[in-house]
C-alpha positions as CSV (number, residue, x, y, z in Angstrom):
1,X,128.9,-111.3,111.9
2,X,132.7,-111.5,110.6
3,X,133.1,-114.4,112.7
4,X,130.2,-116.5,111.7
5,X,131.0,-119.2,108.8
6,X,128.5,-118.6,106.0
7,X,125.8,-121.1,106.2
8,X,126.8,-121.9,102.5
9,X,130.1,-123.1,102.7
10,X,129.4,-125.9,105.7
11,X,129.9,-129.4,105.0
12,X,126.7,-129.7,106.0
13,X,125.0,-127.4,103.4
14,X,124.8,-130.4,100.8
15,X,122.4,-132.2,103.0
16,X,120.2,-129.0,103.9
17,X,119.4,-127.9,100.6
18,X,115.4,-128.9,99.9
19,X,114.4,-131.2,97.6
20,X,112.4,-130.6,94.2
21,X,109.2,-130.7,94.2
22,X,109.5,-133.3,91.5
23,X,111.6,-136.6,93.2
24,X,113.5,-137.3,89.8
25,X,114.6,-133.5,89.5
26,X,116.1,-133.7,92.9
27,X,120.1,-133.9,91.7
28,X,119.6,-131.1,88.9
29,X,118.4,-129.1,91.5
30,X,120.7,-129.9,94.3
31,X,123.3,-129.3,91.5
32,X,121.9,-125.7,90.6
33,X,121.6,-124.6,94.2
34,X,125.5,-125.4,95.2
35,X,126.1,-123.6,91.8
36,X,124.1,-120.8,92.4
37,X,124.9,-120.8,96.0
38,X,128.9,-120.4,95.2
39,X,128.5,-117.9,92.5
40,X,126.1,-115.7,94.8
41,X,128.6,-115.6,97.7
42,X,131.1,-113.9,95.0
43,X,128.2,-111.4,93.9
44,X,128.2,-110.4,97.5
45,X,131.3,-110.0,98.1
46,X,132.1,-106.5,97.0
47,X,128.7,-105.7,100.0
48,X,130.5,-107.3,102.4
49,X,133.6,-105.4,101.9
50,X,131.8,-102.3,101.7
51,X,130.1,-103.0,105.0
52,X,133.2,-103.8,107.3
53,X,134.2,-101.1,109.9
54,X,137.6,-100.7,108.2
55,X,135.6,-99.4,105.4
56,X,135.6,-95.5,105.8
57,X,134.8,-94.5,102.5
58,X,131.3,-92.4,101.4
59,X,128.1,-94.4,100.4
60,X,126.8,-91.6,97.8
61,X,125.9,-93.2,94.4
62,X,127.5,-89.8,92.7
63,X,130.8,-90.1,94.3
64,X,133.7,-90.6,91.7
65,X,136.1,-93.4,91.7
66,X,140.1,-92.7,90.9
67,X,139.6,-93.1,87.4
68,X,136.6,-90.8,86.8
69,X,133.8,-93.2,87.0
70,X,130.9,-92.6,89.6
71,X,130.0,-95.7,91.7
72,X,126.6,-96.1,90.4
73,X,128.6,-97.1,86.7
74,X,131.0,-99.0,88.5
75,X,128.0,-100.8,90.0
76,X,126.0,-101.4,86.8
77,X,129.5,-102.9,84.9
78,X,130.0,-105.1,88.4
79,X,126.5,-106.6,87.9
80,X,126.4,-107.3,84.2
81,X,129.8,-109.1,84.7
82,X,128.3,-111.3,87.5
83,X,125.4,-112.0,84.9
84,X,127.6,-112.9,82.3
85,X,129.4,-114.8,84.5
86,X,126.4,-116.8,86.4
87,X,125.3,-117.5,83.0
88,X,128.6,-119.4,82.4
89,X,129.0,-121.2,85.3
90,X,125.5,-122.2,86.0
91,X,123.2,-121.7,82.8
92,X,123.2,-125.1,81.9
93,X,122.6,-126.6,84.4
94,X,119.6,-124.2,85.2
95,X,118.1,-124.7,81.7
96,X,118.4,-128.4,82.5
97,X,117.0,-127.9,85.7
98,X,113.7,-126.2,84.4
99,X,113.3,-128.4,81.7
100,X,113.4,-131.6,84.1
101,X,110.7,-129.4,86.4
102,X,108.5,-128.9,82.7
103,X,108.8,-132.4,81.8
104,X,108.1,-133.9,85.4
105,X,104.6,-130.9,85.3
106,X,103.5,-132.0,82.3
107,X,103.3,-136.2,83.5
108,X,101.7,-134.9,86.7
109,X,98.8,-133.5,84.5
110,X,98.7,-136.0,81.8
111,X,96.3,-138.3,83.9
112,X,93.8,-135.6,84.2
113,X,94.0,-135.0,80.9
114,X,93.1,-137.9,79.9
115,X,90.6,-138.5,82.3
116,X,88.9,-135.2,81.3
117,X,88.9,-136.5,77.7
118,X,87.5,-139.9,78.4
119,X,85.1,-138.1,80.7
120,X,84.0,-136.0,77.7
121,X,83.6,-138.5,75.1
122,X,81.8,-140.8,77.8
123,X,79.1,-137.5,78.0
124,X,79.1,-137.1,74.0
125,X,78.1,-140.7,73.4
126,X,75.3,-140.3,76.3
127,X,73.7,-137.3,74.7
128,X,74.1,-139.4,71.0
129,X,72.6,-142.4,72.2
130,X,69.8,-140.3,73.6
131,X,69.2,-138.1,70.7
132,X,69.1,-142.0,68.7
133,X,66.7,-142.9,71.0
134,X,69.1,-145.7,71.6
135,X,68.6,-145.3,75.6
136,X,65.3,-146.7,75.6
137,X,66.6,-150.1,73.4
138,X,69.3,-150.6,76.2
139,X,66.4,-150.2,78.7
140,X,64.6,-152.4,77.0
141,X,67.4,-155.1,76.6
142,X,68.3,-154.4,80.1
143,X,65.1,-155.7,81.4
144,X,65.0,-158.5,79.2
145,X,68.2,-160.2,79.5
146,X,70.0,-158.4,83.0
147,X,73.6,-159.1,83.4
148,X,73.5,-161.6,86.3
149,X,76.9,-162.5,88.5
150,X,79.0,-165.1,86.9
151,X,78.0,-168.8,88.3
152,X,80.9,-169.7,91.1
153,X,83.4,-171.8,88.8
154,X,83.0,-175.7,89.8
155,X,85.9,-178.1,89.5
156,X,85.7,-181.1,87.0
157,X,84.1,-184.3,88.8
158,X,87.3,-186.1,88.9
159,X,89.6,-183.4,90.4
160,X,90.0,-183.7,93.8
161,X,89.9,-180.5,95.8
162,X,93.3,-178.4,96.5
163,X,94.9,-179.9,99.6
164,X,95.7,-177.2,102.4
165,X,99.4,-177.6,103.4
């Protein structure tokens, strides 16, 4: 595996990242991803080191480094600087990331709310009018005076018709 490029660092990663599921998001996103991307190859560095066949050292979690200080520390202090550090680097543009995502969510839904509403208030003046008694006037008016379709418009007597060219 030494002698495979990482499939992060191609030229061609840029154009094989996926979009967001949100179309306007998609640069945040593409932004976060080479971010994260960059800074994850770095966390996994020290793992790739440790794995190489030149590497004849012990894997114990308890074994004690020159300074006193057992791996599994070393390990801990390793991660919480990568975190601090991913936080740096790629925080922002994360936070912007998510909000774009909650922003673009909550316009996805907004129709349905708003249809569920009017659907709502369309059921709460039924049940009024009925409770009125209101449903049997409209009957009533229905039957007397029914919406017909409009008449076809007629032009004006002295306009002659529209000429096909």
């Amino acid at each position: 595996m030494r002698n495979c490029p990482s499939p992060h660092t191609t030229p061609q990663s840029a154009t094989l990242m996926a979009s967001s599921l949100s179309p306007q998001c998609t640069p945040l996103k593409h932004a976060y991803d080479k971010c994260f991307n960059s800074w994850f190859e770095g966390y996994l560095q020290p793992a790739i080191q440790e794995s190489q066949p030149s590497n004849t050292s012990s894997t114990s979690t308890s074994r004690k480094t020159g300074n006193g200080i057992n791996e599994e520390e070393t390990r801990r202090a390793y991660s919480k600087r990568k975190a601090q550090e991913f936080e740096e680097k790629c925080g922002k543009v994360w936070e912007s990331y998510r909000a774009c995502i909650s922003v673009s969510s909550i316009f996805a839904i907004i129709p349905f709310i708003i249809l569920e509403a009017i659907l709502n208030n369309l059921m709460s003046l039924q049940k009024a009018v009925t409770e009125k008694g209101l449903d049997t006037l409209l009957d009533q008016a229905r039957r007397e005076n029914p919406l017909r379709d409009p008449e076809p418009a007629v032009p004006p007597p002295n306009v002659p018709p529209p000429s096909s060219v």
